[in-house]
C-alpha positions as a Python dict, from the first residue, in 0.01 Angstrom:
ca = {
    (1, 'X'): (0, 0, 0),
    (2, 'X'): (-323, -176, -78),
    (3, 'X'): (-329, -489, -278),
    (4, 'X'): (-677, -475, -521),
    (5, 'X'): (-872, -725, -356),
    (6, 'X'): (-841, -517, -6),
    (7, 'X'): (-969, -200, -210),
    (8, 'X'): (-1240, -371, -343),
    (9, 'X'): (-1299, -502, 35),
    (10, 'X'): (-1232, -127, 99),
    (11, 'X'): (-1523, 1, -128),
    (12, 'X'): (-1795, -227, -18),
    (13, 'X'): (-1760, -144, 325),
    (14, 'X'): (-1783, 214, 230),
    (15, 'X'): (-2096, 136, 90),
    (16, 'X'): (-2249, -76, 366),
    (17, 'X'): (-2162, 177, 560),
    (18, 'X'): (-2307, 465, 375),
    (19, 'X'): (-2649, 255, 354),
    (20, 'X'): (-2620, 171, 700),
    (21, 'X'): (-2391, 323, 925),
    (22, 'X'): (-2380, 52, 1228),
    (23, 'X'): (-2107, 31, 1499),
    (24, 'X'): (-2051, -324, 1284),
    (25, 'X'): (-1982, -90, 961),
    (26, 'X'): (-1805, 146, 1126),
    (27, 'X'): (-1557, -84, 1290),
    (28, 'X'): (-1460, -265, 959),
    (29, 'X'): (-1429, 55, 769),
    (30, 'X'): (-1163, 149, 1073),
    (31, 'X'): (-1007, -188, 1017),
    (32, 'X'): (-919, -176, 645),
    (33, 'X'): (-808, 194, 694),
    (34, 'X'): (-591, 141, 938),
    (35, 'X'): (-475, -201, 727),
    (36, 'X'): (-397, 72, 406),
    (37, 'X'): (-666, -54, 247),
    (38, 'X'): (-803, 282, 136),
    (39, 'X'): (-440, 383, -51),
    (40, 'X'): (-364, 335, -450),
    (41, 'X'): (-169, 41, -513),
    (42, 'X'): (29, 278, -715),
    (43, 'X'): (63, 612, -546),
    (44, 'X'): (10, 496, -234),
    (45, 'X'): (-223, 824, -188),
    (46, 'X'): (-542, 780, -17),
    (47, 'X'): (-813, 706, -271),
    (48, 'X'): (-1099, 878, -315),
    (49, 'X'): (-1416, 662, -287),
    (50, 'X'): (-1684, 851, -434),
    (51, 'X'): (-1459, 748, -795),
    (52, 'X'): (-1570, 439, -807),
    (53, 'X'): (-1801, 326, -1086),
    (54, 'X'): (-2017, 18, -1148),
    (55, 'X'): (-2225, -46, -1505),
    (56, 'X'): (-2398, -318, -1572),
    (57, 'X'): (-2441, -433, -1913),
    (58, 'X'): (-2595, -688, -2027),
    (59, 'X'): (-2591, -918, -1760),
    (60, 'X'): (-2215, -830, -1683),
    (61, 'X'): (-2104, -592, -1421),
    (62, 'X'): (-1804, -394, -1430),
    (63, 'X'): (-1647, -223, -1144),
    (64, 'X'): (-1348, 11, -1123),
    (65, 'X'): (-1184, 273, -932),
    (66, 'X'): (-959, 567, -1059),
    (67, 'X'): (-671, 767, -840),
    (68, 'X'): (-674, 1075, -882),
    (69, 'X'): (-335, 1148, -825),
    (70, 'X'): (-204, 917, -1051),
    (71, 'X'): (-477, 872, -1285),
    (72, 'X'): (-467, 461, -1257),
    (73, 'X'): (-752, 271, -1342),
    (74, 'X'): (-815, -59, -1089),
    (75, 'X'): (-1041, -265, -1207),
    (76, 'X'): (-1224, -482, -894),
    (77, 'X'): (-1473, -697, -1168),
    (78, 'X'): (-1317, -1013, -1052),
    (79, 'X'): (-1165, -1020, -755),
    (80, 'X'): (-1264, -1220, -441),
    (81, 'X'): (-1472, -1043, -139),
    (82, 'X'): (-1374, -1125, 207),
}
């Protein structure tokens, strides 16, 4: 089970990967898979990434992630990155 900071570690890689997929990307993606980092926190179902959102408004940025097993809403605003 995935604590929120790892998902939010789990969701930029996905990214940086899907920008630009390096052996470097690829190998931390692998990592925080195999580390459960890709699982809800509630569910423990694997998430899936294309749900997450990001706004921006006015000046703030809001992040969040929903399961859609469960329906849960994470929000990853502010929490630390690795």
């Amino acid at each position: 089970m995935a604590e929120l900071s790892d998902l939010r570690n789990m969701v930029r890689a996905y990214f940086r990967y899907r920008n630009d997929p390096t052996p470097e990307h690829r190998r931390k993606l692998e990592e925080l898979r195999f580390l459960g980092a890709d699982e809800c926190p509630s569910c423990s179902e694997v998430l899936d990434l294309s749900r997450f959102r990001r706004v921006d408004r006015e000046g703030r940025v809001r992040e969040w992630i929903t399961c859609a097993s469960c329906g849960d809403v994470f929000e990853l605003t502010d929490l630390p990155v690795h």
